[in-house]
N, C-alpha and C positions, 0 to 999 in steps of 0.2 A: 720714412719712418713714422710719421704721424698718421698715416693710411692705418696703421698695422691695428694700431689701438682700437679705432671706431669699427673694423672688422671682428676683431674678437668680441665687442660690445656687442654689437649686429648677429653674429653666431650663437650667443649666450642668450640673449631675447629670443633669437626664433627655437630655439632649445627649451625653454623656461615656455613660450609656446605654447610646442607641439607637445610637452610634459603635461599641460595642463588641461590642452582636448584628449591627449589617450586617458586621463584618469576621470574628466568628464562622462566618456563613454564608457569607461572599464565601468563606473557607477549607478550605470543605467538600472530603471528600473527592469526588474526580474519578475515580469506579468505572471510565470507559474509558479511564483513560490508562494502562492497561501492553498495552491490544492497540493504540492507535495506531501508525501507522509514519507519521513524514513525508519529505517528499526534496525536494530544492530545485534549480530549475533551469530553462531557455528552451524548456518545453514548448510554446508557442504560436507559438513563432519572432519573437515581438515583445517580451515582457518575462520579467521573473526573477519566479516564483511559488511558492508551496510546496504538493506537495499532500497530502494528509491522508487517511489512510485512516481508516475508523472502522466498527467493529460497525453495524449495524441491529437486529438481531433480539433485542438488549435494551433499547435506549435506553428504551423505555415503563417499564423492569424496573428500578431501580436493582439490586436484591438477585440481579438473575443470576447465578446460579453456574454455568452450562454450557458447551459450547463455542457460537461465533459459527458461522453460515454462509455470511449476506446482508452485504454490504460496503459501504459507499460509498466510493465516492474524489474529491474535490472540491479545486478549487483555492482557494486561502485569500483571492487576489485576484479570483476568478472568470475568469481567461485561458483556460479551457478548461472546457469543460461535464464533469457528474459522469459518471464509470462505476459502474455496480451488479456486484458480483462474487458469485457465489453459488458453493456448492461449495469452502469451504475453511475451515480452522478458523484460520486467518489469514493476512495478506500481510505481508512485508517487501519492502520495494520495493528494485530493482537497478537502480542508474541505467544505463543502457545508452549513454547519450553524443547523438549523431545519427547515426545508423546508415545514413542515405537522403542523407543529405549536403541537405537543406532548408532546415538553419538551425534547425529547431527538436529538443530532445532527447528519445530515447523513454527509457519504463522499463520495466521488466518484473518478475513474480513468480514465485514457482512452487509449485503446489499445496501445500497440507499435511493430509494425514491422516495418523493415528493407526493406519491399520489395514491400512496399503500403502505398500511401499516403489514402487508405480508412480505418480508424476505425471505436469503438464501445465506447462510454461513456457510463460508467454504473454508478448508484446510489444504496448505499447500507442504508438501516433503518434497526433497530431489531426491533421485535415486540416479548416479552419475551424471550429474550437475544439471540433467533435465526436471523439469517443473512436471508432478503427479499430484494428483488429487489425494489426499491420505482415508478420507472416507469419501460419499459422495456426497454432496453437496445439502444441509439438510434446513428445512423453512422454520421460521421462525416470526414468532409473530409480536412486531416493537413493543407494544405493550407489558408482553412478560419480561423484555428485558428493560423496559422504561416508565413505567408506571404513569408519571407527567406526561407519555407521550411528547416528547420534545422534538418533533418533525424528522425522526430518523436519526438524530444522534445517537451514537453508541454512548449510552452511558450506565450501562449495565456493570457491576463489579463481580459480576458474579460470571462465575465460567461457563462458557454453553462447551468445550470441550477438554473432558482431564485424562491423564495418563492413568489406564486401569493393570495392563500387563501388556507383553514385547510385540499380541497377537491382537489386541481389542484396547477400545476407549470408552472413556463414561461421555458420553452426550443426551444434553437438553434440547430437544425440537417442540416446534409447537403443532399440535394436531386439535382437530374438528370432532366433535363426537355428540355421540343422544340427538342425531338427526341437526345438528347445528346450535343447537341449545349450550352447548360448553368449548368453552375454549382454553384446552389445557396445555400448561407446560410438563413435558415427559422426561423422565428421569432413565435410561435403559443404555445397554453395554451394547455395543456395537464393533463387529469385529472389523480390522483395519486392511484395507482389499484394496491396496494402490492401483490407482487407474490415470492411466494416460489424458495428462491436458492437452488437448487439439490445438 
């Protein structure tokens, strides 16, 4: 009978333990979470989802140090199939609202490199939980949306894409003009011609 004792003592330690490496480990650092962005909202036109973007091209790598290119973006409930984004050192997503008037909301990004102040804003809508482009994809140039020029952050408040009617959008691109001498931001309706993302 005095066995009994120092074994439940014995059991209770290596329990108290193994308690204390799984919450160790459950606490590990989370190497991708300062590039995720998430945004929440009726992309599918039937429920509220969140979707998640996330690096690819270190996930195998914990110790990555470089920049990202390859992107996923998935829904956290699955309401909408994933987009692959390639070509940018990362996304912060811009809720765009419903733009198309469908009932469901689109979002959009916009390029970032490091070595050009010329990007690409893109708009994304699903049309039966597949990922389409809702216009095509249009340049812009950091400066009209960042004055400071602040290395590619989005910090524009101002919209490059609004809801104009159920068939067209108001969008701001940036264009080249008078032989290279001016660099304008465009104000112009642009009709809405979903196209297949690859």
């Amino acid at each position: 009978m005095k066995i009994l004792p120092i074994i439940l003592l014995v059991s209770f330690l290596s329990l108290v333990s193994c308690e204390r490496g799984k919450s160790t480990s459950d606490n590990a650092v989370d190497h991708l979470a300062q590039y995720r962005d998430t945004i929440v909202g009726n992309f599918s036109g039937s429920q509220i989802d969140t979707l998640i973007c996330e690096p690819l091209d270190s996930i195998s790598d914990p110790t990555y140090q470089g920049f990202h290119y390859r992107w996923r973006v998935y829904a956290k409930n699955g309401s909408v199939d994933d987009v692959y984004i390639d070509n940018t050192i990362r996304i912060n997503f811009v809720k765009e609202g419903d733009l198309d008037g469908d009932g469901a909301e689109e979002w959009g990004y916009k390029t970032i490199w490091e070595t050009s102040n010329w990007m690409l804003y893109h708009v994304y809508t699903y049309k039966d939980r597949k990922p389409q482009y809702l216009i095509e994809p249009s340049s812009i140039w950091d400066i009209h949306l960042d004055p400071n020029n602040n290395c590619g952050v989005f910090t524009s408040k101002e919209d490059i894409v609004e809801s104009y009617s159920s068939d067209s959008v108001k969008l701001k691109f940036s264009d080249v003009r008078n032989d290279g001498e001016d660099f304008l931001l465009i104000d112009t309706i642009v009709p809405i011609q979903s196209h297949k993302v690859l």
